[in-house]
Phi, psi and omega in degrees: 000151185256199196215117136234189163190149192236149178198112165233118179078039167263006134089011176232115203251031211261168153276331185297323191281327158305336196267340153309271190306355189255334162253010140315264180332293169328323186284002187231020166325278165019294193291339206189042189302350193252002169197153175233107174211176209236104184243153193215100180245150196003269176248034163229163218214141145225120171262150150191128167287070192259127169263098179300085167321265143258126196060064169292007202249263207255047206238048188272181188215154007294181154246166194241185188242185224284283212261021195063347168301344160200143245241141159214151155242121175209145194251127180161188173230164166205118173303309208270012191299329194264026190245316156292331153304332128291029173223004173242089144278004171272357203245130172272128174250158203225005162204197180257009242269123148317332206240343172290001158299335163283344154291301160335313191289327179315288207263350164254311183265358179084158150009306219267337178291348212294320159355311194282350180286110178248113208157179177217143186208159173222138211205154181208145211201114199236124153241117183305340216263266198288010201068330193296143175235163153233196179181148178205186182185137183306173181303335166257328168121022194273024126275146173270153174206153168220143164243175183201159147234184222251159162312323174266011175082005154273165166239130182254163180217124159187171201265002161189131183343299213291022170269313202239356182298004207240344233225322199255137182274331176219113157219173236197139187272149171312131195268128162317132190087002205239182193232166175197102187263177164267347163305343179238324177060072147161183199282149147227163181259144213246355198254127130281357207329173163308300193283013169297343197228004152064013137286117173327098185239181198230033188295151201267147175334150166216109183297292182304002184233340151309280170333283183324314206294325159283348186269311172319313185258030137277274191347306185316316205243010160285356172304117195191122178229063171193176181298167192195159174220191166233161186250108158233099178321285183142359190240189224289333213250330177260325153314309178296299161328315202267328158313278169294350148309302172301322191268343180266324202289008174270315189250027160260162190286339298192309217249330157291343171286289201275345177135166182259008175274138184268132157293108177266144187237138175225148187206138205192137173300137116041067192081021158296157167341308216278302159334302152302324177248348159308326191267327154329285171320306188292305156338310198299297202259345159095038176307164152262089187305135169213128186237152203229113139254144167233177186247162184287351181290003185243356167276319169307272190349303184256042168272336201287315161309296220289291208313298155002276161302324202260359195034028185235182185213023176284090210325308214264323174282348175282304209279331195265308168337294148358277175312320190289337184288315207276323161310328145286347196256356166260029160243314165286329186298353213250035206040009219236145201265314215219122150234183184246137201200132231262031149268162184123341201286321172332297192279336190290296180281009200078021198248053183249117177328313150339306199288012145325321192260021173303104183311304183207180178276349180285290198308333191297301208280322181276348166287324167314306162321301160310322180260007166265336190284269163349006191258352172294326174288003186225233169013275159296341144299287194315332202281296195301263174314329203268335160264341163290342186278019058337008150069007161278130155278140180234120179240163194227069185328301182296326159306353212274146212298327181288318191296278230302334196266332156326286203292333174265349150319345181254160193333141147310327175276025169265355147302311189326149164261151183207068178324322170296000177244333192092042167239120162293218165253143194068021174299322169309348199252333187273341153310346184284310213245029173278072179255109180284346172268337154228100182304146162253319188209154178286173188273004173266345168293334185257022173227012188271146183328178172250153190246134152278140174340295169309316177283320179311314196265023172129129199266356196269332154329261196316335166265331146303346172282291165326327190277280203338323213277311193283003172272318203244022187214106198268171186283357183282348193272339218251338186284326185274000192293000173270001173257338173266336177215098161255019187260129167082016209292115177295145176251357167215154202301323162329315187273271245281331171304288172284002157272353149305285174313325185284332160284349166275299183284348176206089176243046190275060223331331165294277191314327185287350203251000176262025177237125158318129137224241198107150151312131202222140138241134156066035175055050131306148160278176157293314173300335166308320189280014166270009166299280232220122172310317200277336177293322180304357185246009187213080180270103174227136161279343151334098149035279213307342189280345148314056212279129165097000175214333195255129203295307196239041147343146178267147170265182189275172159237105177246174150284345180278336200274327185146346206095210189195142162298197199282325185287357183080032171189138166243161161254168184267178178232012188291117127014145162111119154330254170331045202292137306140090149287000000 
């Protein structure tokens, strides 16, 4: 992923002022370490900060159309480039760029092309003939943007708060899907799906079109022309991503450059979850393996950074966030640019523990929906910031817009969890790819529980994250905290931890105000937690706050349970999916 940033129509055409707007653009250096550039039409600025991908010899950016009337900056992929490129045969293209199609596209359809873009991008579109930009984000958000505007009557763009936070009297995250012309001066939404409007649907199951849908937006996202790997946990979503990877990647241009073996990543404590079944897997599939251990003291170490980058103070991403930041950066050390890696599947299939207690499938199908409309703000920000902060690209397959719309086409009730027939969670996703004449995974991986990222690579992380938290946040801090922070007021000393840092680095009421917040159990929305009465009293976003479902639940803390640890909560060790409290 690249970096940009825009400053348009801000009435100053100076060298003081490029020089200004060139070091703004320097803080999202990170994002793009390998070219830096600049276009300038009268008082409007394209920055762009490029991590070289595709076509790394001649693909800088910004890009331009034929006579240069018109300029994009853009952070993204585009699958579908050579296939729109033949649909401009009247058009001179001036590099192998993916992304130079998009000025072209500019100029035969308007506005209208952004549909055809198959791919995730965040983008600013200048045309010099009128002055006028448009600026946009892909359909879920898994590039990040913000826009903001300035006291002077510009408008800014960048691809992370710390570009325009210091510049802007407001700003605001860019909405997913979404179009922003300068001509109308506001958003229009350009992503429509049926499941966006959380109508129920009822197409009947299909494993096998299902199977297809996924394998295609792997394929899609082996485009590269350079090394590249998978982020593999060992659990269902980043194993399926790493199977298929592994079965197509020999007859990509991709595996004749670098060798036909795929390369696997892993990060993890010391005899973690994650760790242990990740090197199975990659065994399985004949990976060249690489497993990344740390302490939790080396995670503390780097909480201050990791906020620093990911710009948020949301406890369950800060806690997954982490691992993923120090694990990219031993990963970009080994050369490798870009990996492929399973979020999404969680929110697309339910498959977060909580939706064990889903009542019927209409609450089933609309908390998914809530939670793919959220995930640029959870999911796709860790993913995203915790490997740009290190100058990695991370693609993501299950976002990709034809699976989603595959996958939320179907009856929700083939999603359920329904231990009486023996379907878990995401089962409809591990039936697809239950092939008994070619195993994609052996079958206890492709049927072992879900892990959140954060509980996988080790549960003494998070409790170590809590004890650090409470040494440096006494309960006299805990008491005034609905008066120091009264938008978001953290409720346990973690969250109070980190928002103490996030406010040093952004202590802007717009910045405090792009981070979510809400009662979370096991990463639920809020409305979720109105399934089961016993959750409002154990809000952890953790896995494990699932009582009554998760193999290492926190228990209540009674005297019937045993009593409670330094945290109010023990696990239990009882056998069993269902656990019974």
């Amino acid at each position: 992923m690249c970096g940009i940033l825009a400053v348009l129509g801000c009435g100053d055409e100076s060298q003081g002022k490029r020089v200004h707007v060139l070091e703004l653009s320097r803080r999202l250096k990170h994002r793009g370490p390998d070219w830096s550039g600049l276009h300038q039409v009268a008082d409007n600025y394209l920055c762009h900060q490029r991590l070289a991908i595709i076509d790394p010899a001649s693909g800088d950016q910004p890009l331009y159309n034929e006579d240069k009337s018109v300029s994009v900056a853009v952070n993204g992929e585009i699958y579908n480039h050579e296939e729109l490129r033949a649909r401009l045969s009247g058009h001179r293209f001036r590099t192998g760029s993916d992304c130079e199609v998009i000025a072209h596209l500019y100029e035969e359809y308007g506005e209208r092309f952004i549909d055809m873009l198959d791919g995730v991008f965040s983008f600013v579109l200048l045309d010099a003939r009128d002055k006028s930009f448009i600026a946009a984000r892909d359909a879920i958000g898994v590039t990040p943007l913000y826009i903001g505007w300035g006291i002077d009557g510009s408008v800014w763009i960048s691809s992370e708060m710390k570009g325009l936070n210091d510049d802007c009297e407001h700003f605001e995250i860019f909405p997913p899907g979404n179009l922003y012309s300068s001509k109308e001066k506001c958003f229009k939404r350009w992503y429509n799906p049926p499941w966006f409007s959380e109508v129920i649907p009822s197409v009947p199951y299909d494993p096998l079109r299902l199977r297809s849908a996924f394998e295609k937006a792997v394929i899609k996202r082996l485009m590269t022309d350079v090394p590249f790997g998978v982020l593999l946990s060992g659990g269902l979503d980043s194993s399926l991503v790493a199977a298929v990877a592994a079965r197509h990647f020999a007859g990509t241009k991709a595996a004749k450059r670098w060798g036909t073996r795929l390369h696997s990543f892993c990060v993890g404590l010391e005899g973690s979850p994650d760790l242990k079944a990740a090197k199975e897997v990659a065994d399985h599939l004949g990976t060249v393996h690489h497993e990344f251990n740390f302490t939790v003291q080396d995670g503390i170490d780097a909480i201050e950074d990791v906020i620093y980058h990911i710009e948020t103070y949301d406890v369950t991403t800060i806690r997954a966030s982490t691992l993923m930041f120090q694990m990219s950066r031993k990963i970009k050390a080994l050369g490798v640019k870009m990996v492929i890696s399973g979020e999404g599947a969680d929110e697309i299939f339910g498959g977060y523990l909580y939706f064990h207690k889903a009542p019927n499938k209409e609450e089933f199908h609309q908390e998914t929906c809530r939670k793919i409309k959220a995930l640029h703000q959870y999911d796709c920000l860790r993913a995203n910031k915790a490997t740009s902060a290190w100058g990695l690209e991370v693609r993501v397959p299950f976002l990709d817009k034809e699976f989603i719309d595959e996958a939320m086409s179907i009856d929700p009730e083939w999603k359920m969890i329904r231990p009486d027939l023996g379907r878990i969670e995401k089962w409809i996703l591990r039936k697809a790819f239950d092939d008994e004449e070619q195993p994609f995974l052996p079958k206890h991986i492709l049927y072992r529980q879900k892990e959140q990222f954060s509980d996988g690579v080790g549960y003494s992380w998070i409790d170590g994250l809590k004890d650090h938290a409470a040494s440096n946040v006494s309960d006299k801090m805990m008491s005034n905290a609905k008066f120091i922070y009264p938008h978001n007021t953290p409720t346990t000393k973690e969250a109070y931890y980190y928002r103490m840092i996030f406010e040093r680095y952004f202590p802007q009421s717009s910045a405090i105000l792009t981070v979510p917040g809400g009662p979370s159990v096991a990463c639920s929305t809020a409305k979720a937690i109105e399934w089961d009465a016993q959750w409002s009293g154990n809000l952890d976003p953790s896995g494990r706050a699932a009582l009554g479902v998760h193999l290492s639940a926190y228990e209540q803390d009674t005297v019937a349970v045993g009593g409670s640890n330094k945290h109010g909560v023990m696990k239990t060790v009882v056998p069993g999916v269902a656990i019974e409290t």
